[in-house]
PDB file of the backbone (N, CA, C, O) and the ligand in Angstrom, with CONECT records:
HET     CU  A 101       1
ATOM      1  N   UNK A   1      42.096 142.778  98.267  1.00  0.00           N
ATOM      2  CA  UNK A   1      43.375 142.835  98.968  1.00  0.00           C
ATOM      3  C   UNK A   1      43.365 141.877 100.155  1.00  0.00           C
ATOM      4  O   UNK A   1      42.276 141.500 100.589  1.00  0.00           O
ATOM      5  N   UNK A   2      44.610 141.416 100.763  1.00  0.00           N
ATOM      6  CA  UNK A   2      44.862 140.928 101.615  1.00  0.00           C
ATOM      7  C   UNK A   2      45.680 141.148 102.581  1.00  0.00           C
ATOM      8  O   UNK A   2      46.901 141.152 102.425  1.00  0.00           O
ATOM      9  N   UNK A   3      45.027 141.378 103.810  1.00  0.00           N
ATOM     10  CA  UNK A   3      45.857 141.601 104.888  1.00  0.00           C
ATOM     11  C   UNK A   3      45.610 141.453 106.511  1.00  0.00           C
ATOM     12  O   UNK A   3      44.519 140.887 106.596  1.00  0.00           O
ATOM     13  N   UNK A   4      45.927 141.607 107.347  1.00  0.00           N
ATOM     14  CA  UNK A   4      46.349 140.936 108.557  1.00  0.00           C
ATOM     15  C   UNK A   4      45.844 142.077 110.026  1.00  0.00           C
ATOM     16  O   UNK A   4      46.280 143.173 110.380  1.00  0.00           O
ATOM     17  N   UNK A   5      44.848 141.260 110.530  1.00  0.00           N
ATOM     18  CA  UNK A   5      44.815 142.401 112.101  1.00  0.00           C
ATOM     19  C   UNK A   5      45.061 141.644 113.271  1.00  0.00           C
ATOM     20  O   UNK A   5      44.842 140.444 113.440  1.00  0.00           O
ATOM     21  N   UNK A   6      45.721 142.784 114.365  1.00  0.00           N
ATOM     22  CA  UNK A   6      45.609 141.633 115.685  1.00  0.00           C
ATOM     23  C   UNK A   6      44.221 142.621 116.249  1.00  0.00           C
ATOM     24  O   UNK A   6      44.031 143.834 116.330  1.00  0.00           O
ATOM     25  N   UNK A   7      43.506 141.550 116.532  1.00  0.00           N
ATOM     26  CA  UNK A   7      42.357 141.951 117.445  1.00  0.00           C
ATOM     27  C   UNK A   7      42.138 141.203 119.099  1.00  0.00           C
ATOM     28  O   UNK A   7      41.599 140.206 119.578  1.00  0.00           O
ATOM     29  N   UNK A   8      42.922 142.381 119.561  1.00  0.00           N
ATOM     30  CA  UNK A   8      43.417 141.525 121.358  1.00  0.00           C
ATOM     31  C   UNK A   8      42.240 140.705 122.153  1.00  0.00           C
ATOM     32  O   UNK A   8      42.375 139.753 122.922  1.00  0.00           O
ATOM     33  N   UNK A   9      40.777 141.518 121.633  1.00  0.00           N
ATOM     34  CA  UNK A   9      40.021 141.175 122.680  1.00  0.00           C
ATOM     35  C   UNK A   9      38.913 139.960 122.358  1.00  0.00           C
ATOM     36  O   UNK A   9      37.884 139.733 122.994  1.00  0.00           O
ATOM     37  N   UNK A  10      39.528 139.100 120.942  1.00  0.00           N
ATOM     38  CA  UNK A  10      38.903 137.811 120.204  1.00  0.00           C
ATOM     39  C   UNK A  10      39.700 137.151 121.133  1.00  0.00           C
ATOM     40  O   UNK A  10      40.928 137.227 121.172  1.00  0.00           O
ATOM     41  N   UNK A  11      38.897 136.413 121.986  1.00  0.00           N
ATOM     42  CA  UNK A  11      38.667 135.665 123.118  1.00  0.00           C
ATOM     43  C   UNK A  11      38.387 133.900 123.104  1.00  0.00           C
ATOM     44  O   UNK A  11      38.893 132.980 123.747  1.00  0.00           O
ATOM     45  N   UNK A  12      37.593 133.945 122.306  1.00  0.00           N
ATOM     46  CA  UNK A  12      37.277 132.525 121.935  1.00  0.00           C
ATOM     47  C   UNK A  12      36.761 132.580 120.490  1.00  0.00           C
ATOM     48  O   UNK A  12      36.772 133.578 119.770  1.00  0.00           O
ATOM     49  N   UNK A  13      36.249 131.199 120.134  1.00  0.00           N
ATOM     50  CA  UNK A  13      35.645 130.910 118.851  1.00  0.00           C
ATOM     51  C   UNK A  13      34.480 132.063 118.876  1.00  0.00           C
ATOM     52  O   UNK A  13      34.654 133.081 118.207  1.00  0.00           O
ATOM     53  N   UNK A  14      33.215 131.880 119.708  1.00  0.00           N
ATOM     54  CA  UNK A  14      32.600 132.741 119.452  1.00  0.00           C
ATOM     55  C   UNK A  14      32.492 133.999 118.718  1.00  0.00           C
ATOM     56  O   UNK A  14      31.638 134.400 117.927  1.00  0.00           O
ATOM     57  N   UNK A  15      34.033 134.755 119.367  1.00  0.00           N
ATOM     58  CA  UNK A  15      34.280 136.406 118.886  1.00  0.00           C
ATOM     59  C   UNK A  15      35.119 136.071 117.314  1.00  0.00           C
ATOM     60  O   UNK A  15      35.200 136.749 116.289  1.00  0.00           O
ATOM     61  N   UNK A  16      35.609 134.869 117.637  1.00  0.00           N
ATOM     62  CA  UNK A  16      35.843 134.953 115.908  1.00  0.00           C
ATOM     63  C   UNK A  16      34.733 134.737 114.959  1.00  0.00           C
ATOM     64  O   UNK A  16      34.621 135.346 113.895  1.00  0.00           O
ATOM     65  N   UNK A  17      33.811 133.721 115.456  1.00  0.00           N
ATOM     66  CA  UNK A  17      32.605 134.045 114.349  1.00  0.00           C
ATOM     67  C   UNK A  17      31.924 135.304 114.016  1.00  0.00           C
ATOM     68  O   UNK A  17      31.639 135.690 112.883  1.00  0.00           O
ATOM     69  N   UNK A  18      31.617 136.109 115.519  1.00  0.00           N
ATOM     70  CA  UNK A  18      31.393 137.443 114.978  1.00  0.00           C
ATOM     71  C   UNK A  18      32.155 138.132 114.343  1.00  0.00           C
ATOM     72  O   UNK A  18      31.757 139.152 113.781  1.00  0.00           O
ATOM     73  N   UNK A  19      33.557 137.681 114.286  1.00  0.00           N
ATOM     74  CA  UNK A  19      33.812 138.803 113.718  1.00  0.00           C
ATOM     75  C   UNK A  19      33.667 138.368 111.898  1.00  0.00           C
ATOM     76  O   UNK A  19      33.396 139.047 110.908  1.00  0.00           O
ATOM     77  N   UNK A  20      34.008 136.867 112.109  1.00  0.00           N
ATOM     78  CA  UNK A  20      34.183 137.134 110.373  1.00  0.00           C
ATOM     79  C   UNK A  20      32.684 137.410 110.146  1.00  0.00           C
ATOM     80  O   UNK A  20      32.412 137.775 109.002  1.00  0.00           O
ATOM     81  N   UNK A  21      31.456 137.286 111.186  1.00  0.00           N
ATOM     82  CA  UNK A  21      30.414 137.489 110.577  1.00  0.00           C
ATOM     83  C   UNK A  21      30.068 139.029 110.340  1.00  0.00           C
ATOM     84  O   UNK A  21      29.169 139.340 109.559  1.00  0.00           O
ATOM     85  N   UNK A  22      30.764 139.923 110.997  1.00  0.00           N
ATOM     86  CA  UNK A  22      30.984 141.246 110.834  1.00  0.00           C
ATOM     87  C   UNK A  22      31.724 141.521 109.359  1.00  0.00           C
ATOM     88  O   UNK A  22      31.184 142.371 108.651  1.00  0.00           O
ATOM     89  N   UNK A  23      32.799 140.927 108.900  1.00  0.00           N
ATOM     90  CA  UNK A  23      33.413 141.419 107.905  1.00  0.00           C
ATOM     91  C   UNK A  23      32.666 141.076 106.534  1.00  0.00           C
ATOM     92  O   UNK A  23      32.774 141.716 105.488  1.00  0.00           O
ATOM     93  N   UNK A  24      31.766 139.758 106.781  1.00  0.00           N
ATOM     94  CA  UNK A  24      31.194 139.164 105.755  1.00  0.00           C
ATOM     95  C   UNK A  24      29.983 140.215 105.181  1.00  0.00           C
ATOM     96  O   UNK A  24      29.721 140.522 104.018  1.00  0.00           O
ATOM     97  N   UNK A  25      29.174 140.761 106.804  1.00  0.00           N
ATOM     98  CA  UNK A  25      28.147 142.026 106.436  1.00  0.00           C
ATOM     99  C   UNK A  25      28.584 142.773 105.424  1.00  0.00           C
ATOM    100  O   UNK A  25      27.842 142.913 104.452  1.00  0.00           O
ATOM    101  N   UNK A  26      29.430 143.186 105.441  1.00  0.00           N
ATOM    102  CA  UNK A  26      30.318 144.256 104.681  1.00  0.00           C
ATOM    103  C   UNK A  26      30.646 143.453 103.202  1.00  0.00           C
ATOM    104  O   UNK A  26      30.365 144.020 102.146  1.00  0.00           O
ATOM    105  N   UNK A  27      31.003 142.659 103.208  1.00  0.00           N
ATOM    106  CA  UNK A  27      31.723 141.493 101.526  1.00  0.00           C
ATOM    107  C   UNK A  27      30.990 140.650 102.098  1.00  0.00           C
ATOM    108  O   UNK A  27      30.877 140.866 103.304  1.00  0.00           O
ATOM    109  N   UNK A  28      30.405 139.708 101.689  1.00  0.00           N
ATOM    110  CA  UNK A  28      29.661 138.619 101.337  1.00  0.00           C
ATOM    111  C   UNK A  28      30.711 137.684 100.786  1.00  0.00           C
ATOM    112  O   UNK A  28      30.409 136.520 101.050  1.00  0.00           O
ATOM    113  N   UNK A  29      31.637 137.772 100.231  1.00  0.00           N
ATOM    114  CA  UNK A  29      32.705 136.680  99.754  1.00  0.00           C
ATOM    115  C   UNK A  29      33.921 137.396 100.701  1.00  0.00           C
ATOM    116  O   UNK A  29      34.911 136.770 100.324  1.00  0.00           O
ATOM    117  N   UNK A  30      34.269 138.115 101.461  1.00  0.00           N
ATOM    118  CA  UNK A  30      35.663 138.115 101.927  1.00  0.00           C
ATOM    119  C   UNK A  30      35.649 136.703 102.340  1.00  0.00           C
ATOM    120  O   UNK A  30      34.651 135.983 102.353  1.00  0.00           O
ATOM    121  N   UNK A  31      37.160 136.284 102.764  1.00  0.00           N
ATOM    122  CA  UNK A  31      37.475 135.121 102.974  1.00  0.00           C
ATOM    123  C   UNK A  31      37.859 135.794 104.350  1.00  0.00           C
ATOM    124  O   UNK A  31      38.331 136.917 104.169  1.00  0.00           O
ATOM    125  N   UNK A  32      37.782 135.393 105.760  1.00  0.00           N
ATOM    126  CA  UNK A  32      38.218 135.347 106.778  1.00  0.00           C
ATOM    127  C   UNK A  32      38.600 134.454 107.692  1.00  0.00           C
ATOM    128  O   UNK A  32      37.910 133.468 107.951  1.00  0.00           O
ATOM    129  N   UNK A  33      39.947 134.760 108.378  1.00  0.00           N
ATOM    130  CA  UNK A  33      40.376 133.182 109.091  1.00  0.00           C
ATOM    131  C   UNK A  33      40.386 134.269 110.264  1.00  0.00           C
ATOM    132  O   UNK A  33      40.760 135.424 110.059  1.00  0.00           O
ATOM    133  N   UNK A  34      39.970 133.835 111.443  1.00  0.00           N
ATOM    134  CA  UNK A  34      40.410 134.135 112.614  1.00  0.00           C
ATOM    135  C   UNK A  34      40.525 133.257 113.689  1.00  0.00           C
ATOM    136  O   UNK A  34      39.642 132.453 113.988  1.00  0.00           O
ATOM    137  N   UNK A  35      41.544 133.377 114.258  1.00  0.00           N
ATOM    138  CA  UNK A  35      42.128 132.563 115.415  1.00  0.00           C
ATOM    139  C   UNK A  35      42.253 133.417 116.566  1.00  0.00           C
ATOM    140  O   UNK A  35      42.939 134.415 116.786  1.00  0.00           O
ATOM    141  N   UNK A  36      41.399 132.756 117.255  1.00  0.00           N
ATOM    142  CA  UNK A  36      41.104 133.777 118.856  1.00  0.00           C
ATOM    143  C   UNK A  36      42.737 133.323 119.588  1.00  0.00           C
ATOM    144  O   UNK A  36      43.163 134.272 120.246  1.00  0.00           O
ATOM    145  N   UNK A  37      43.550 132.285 119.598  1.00  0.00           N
ATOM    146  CA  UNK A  37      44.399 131.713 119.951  1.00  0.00           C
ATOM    147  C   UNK A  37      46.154 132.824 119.254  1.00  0.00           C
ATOM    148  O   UNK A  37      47.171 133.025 119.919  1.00  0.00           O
ATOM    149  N   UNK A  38      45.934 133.208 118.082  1.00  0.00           N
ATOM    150  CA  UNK A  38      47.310 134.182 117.617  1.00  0.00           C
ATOM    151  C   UNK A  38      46.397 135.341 117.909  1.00  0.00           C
ATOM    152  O   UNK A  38      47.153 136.282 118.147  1.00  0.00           O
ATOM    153  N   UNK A  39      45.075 135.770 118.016  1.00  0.00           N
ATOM    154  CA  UNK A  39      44.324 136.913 118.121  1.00  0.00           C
ATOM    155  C   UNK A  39      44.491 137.365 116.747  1.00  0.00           C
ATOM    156  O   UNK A  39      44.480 138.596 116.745  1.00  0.00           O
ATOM    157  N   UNK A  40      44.643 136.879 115.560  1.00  0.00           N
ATOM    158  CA  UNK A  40      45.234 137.149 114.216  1.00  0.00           C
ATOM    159  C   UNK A  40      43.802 137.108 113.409  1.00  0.00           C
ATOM    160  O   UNK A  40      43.133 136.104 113.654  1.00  0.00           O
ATOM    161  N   UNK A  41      43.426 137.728 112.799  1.00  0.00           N
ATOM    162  CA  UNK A  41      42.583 138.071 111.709  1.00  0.00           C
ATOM    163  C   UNK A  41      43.002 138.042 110.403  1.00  0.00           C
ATOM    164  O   UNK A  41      43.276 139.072 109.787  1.00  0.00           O
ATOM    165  N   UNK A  42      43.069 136.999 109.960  1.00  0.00           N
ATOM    166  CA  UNK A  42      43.430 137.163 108.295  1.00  0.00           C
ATOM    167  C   UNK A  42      42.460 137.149 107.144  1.00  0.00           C
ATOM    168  O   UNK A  42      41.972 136.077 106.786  1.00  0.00           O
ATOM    169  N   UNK A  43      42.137 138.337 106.514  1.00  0.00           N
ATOM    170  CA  UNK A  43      41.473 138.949 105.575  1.00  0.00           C
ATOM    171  C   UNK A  43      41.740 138.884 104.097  1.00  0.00           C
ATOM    172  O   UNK A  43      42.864 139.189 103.698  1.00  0.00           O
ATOM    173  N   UNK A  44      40.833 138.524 103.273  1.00  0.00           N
ATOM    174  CA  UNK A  44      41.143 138.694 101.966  1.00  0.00           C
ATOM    175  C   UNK A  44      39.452 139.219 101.283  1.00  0.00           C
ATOM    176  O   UNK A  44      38.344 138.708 101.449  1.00  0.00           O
ATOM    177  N   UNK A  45      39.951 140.624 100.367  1.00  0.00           N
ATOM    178  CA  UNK A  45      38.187 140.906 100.746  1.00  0.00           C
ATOM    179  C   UNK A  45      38.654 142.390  99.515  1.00  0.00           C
ATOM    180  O   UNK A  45      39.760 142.825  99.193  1.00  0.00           O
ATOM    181  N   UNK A  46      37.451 142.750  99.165  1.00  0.00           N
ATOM    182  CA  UNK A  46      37.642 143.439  97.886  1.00  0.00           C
ATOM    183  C   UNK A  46      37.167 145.254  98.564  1.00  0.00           C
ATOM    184  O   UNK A  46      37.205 146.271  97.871  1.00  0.00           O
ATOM    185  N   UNK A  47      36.811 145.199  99.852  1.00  0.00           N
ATOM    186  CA  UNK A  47      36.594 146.237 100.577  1.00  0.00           C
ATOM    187  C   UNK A  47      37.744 146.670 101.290  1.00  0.00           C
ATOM    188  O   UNK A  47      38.305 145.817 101.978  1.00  0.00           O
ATOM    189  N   UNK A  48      38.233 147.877 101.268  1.00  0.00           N
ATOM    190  CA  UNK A  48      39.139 148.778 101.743  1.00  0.00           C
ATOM    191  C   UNK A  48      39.621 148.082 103.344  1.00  0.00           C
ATOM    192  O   UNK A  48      38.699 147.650 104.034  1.00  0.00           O
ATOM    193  N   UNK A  49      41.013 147.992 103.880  1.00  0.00           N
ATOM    194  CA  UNK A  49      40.989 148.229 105.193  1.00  0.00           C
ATOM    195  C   UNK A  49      40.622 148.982 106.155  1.00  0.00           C
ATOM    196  O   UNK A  49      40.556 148.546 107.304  1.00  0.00           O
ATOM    197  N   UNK A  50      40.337 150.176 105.854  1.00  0.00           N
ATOM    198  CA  UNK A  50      39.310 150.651 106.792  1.00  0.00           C
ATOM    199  C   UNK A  50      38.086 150.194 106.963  1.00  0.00           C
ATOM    200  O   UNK A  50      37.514 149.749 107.958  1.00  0.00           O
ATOM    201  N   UNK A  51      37.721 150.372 105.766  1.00  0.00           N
ATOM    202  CA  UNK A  51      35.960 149.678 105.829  1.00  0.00           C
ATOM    203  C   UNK A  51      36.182 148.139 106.998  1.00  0.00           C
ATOM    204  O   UNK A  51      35.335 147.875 107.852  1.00  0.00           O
ATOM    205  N   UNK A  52      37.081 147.542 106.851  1.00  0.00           N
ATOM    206  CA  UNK A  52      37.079 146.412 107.330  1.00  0.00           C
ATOM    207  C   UNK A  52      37.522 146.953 108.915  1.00  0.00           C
ATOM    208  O   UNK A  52      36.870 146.275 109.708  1.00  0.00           O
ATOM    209  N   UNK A  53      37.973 147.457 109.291  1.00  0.00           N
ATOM    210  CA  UNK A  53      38.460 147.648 110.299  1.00  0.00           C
ATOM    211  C   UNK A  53      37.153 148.437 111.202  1.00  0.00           C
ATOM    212  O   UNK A  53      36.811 148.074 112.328  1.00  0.00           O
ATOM    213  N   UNK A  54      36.475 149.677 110.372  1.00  0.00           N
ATOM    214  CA  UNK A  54      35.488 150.122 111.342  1.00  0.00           C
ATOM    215  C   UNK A  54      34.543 148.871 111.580  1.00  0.00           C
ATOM    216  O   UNK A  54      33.773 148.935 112.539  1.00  0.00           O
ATOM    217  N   UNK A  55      34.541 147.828 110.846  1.00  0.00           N
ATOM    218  CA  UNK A  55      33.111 147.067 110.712  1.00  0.00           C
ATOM    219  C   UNK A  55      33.332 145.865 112.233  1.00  0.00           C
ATOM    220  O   UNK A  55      32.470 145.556 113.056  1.00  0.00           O
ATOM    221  N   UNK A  56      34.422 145.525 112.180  1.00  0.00           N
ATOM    222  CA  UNK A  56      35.110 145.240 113.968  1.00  0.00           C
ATOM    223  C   UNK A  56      34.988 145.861 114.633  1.00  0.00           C
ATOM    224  O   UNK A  56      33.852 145.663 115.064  1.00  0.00           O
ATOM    225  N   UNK A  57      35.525 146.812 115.256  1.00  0.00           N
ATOM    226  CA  UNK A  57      35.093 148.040 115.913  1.00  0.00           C
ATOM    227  C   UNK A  57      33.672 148.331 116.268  1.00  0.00           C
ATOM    228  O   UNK A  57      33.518 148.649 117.447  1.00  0.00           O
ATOM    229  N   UNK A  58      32.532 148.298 115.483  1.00  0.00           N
ATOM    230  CA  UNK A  58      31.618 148.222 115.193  1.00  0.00           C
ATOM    231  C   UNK A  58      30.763 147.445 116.078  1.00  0.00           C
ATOM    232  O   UNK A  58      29.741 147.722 116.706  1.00  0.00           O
ATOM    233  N   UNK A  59      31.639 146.142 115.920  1.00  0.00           N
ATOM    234  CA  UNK A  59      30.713 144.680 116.393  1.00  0.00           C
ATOM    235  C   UNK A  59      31.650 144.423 117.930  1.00  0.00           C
ATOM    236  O   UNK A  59      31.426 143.375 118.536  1.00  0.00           O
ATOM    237  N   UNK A  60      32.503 145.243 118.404  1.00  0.00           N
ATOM    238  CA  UNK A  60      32.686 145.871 119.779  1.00  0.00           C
ATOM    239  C   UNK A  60      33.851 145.044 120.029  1.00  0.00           C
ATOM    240  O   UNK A  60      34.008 144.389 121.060  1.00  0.00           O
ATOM    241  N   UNK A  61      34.883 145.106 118.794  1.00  0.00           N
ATOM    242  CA  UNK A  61      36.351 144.737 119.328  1.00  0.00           C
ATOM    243  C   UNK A  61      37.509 145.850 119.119  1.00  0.00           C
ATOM    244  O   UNK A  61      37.133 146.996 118.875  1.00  0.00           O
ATOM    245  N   UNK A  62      38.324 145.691 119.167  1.00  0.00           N
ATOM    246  CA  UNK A  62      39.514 146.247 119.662  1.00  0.00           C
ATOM    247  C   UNK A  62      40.523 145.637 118.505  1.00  0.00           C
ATOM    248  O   UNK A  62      40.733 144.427 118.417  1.00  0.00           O
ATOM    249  N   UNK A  63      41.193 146.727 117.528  1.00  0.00           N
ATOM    250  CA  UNK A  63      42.114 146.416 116.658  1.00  0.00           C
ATOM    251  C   UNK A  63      43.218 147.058 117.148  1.00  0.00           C
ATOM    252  O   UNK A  63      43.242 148.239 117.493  1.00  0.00           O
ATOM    253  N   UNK A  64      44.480 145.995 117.192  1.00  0.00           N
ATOM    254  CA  UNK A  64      45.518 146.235 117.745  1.00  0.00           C
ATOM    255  C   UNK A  64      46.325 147.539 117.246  1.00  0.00           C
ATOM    256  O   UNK A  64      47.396 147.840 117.772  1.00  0.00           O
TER     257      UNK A  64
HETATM  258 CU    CU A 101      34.581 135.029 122.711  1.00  0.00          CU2+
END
């Protein structure tokens, strides 16, 4: 599935690498775009939105 988070507290590039490197822990092929700049997380990934969502959370961000 594919779908969309704002995560307020992706700050720079950095917090976007963690994070897609957070979602990737979880899927190994999700596709993740994040832009610390829209704070937009765009996901495409064969694991549930939750699963995806605690796994942020997790790695110590904030889903809108
Ligand atoms: Cu950062």
């Amino acid at each position: 599935m594919t779908f969309e988070l704002t995560v307020a507290d992706m700050a720079c590039s950095a917090c976007a690498t963690t994070i897609t490197e957070a979602v990737k822990a979880i899927d190994s092929s999700a596709i993740v775009q994040a832009d610390p700049k829209t704070k937009l997380v765009k996901i495409e990934t064969a694991e549930s939105e939750t699963a995806v969502k605690s796994a942020i959370t997790e790695a110590g961000y904030t889903i809108a």
